[in-house]
C-alpha positions as CSV (number, residue, x, y, z in Angstrom):
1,X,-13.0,11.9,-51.6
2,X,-11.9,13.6,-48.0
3,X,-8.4,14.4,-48.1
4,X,-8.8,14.1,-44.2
5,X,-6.7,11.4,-42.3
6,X,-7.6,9.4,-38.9
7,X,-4.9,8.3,-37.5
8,X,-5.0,6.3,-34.1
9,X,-4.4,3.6,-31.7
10,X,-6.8,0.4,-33.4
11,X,-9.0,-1.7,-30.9
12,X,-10.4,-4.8,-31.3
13,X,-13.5,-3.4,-32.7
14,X,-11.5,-2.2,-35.5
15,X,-10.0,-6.0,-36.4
16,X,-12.7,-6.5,-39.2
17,X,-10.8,-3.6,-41.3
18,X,-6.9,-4.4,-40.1
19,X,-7.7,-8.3,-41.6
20,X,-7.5,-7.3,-45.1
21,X,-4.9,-4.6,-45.1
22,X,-2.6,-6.7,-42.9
23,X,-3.2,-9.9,-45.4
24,X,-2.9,-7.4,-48.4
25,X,0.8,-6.0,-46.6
26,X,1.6,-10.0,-46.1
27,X,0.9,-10.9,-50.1
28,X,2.8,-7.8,-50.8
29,X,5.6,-9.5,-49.1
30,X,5.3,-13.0,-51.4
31,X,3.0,-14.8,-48.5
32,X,-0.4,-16.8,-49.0
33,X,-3.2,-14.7,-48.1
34,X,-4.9,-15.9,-44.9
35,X,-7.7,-13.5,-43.6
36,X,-8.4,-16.4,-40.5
37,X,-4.8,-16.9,-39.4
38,X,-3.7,-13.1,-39.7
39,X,-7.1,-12.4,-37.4
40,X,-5.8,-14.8,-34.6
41,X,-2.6,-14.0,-35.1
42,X,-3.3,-10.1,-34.6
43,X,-6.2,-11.1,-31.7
44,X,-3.0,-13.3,-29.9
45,X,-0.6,-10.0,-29.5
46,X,-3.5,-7.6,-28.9
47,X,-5.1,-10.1,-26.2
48,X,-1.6,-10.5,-24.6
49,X,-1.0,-7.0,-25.5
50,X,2.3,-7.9,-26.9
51,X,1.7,-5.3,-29.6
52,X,0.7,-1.6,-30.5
53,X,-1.0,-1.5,-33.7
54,X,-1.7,2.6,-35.4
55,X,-4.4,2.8,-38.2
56,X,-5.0,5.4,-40.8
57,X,-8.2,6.0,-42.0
58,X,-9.5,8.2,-44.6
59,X,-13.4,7.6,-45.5
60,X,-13.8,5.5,-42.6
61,X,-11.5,3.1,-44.5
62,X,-8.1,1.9,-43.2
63,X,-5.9,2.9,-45.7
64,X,-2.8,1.8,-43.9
65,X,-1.0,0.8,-40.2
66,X,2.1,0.6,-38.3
67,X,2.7,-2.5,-36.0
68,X,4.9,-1.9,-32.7
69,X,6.6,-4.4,-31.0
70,X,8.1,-3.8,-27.4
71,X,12.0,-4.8,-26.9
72,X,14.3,-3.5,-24.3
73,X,17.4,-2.4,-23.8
74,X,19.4,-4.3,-20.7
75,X,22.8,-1.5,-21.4
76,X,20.0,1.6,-21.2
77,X,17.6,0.3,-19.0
78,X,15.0,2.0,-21.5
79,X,12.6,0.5,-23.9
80,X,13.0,0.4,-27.6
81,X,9.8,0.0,-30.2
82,X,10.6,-2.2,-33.1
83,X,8.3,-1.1,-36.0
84,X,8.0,-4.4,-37.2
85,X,4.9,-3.7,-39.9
86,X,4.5,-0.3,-41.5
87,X,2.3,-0.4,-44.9
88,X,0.1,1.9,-46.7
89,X,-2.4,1.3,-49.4
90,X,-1.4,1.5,-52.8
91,X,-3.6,3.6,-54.0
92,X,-2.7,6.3,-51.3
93,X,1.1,6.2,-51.4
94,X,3.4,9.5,-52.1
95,X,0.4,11.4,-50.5
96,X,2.2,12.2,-47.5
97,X,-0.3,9.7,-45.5
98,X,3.1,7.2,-44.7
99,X,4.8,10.6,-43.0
100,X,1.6,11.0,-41.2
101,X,1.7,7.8,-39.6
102,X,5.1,7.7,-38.6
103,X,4.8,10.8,-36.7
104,X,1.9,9.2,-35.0
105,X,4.4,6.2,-34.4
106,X,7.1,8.8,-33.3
107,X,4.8,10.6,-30.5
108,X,3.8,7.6,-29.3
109,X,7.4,6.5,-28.8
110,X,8.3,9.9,-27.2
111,X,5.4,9.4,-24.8
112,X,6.3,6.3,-23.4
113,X,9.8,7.5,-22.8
114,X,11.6,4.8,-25.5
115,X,14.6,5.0,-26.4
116,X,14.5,4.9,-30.0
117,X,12.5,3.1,-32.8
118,X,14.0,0.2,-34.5
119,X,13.2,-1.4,-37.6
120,X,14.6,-3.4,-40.9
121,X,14.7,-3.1,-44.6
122,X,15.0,-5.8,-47.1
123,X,18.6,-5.0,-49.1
124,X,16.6,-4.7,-52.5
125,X,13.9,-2.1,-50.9
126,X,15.8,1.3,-52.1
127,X,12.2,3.3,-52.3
128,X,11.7,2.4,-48.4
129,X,15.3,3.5,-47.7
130,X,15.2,6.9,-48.7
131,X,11.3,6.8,-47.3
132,X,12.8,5.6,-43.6
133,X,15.9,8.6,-44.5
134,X,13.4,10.9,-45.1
135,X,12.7,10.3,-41.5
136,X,15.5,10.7,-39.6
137,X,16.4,7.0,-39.5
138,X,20.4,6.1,-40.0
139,X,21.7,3.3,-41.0
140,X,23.4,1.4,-37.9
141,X,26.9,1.3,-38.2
142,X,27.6,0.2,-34.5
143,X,26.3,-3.1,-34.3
144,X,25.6,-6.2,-36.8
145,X,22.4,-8.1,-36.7
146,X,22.3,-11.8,-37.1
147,X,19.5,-14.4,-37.8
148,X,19.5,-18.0,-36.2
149,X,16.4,-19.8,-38.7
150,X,14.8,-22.6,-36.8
C-alpha cells in the first residue's frame, strides 16, 4: 500500500466515492444509511455551491473528507468557515492522514481571507477534543451557543 496522500478540493466527478464515506461518517453518527439521499443532499450544496467539500485519497480511494460551510461575521465584516463534517476512515486513523486534512482545511481558510474556522464536538467525544486541541482549536469561552429544534 502507498503511504502517499491526495488531498484536494472534490468535484462532482468525484460524488460516486464521497457517497459511501459520507453515509459511512452519517452511521458512524447513529443515522440510517442512505447512499440516494446523501448524493442529493451533497449534489444540492455543491449545485448551489453552498459548500466546500476536501477529499483524501490514498490508492485512488477516498479515505476521508472535511465539509465547509460558509457563515459570516456581521461584527467583523469577515467570513468564518464552519467545518461542519470532518471524518476519516477507520482503518486509516492515528496515521497523521486527519492532520493532513486539516491543514488542507486551514490553507484554504487562510486563502480566502476567513476569519477563523468554527466547529462543534459532541460532550462525550474526548478523543476528537484533544484531536481538535492538537490543532490549535480553544474552547470558546466568550460566547454560548444555543439550539432552537423545529
Amino acid at each position: 500500500m502507498n503511504t502517499d496522500l491526495i488531498i484536494r478540493q472534490a468535484n462532482i466527478q468525484d460524488f460516486p466515492y464521497i457517497v459511501p464515506i459520507f453515509d459511512s461518517y452519517r452511521e458512524y453518527f447513529k443515522q440510517q444509511r442512505n447512499p440516494a439521499e446523501v448524493e442529493a443532499f451533497l449534489f444540492d450544496k455543491f449545485e448551489h455551491m453552498e459548500s466546500v467539500i476536501f477529499i483524501a485519497e490514498q490508492d485512488s480511494e477516498v479515505i476521508g473528507f472535511a465539509q465547509l460551510y460558509p457563515i459570516f461575521s456581521s461584527l467583523t465584516l469577515q467570513r468564518v468557515w464552519l467545518l461542519n463534517d470532518f471524518f476519516i476512515s477507520e482503518g486509516f486513523r492515528h496515521s497523521g492522514f486527519g492532520k493532513q486534512l486539516f491543514a488542507k482545511v486551514k490553507e484554504f481558510s487562510l486563502l480566502t481571507k476567513a476569519k477563523g474556522i468554527e466547529l462543534s464536538v459532541e460532550h462525550i467525544n474526548e478523543k476528537a477534543w484533544g484531536f481538535w486541541e492538537s490543532q490549535g482549536f480553544k474552547l470558546d469561552e466568550e460566547f454560548r451557543y444555543y439550539f432552537f429544534k423545529l
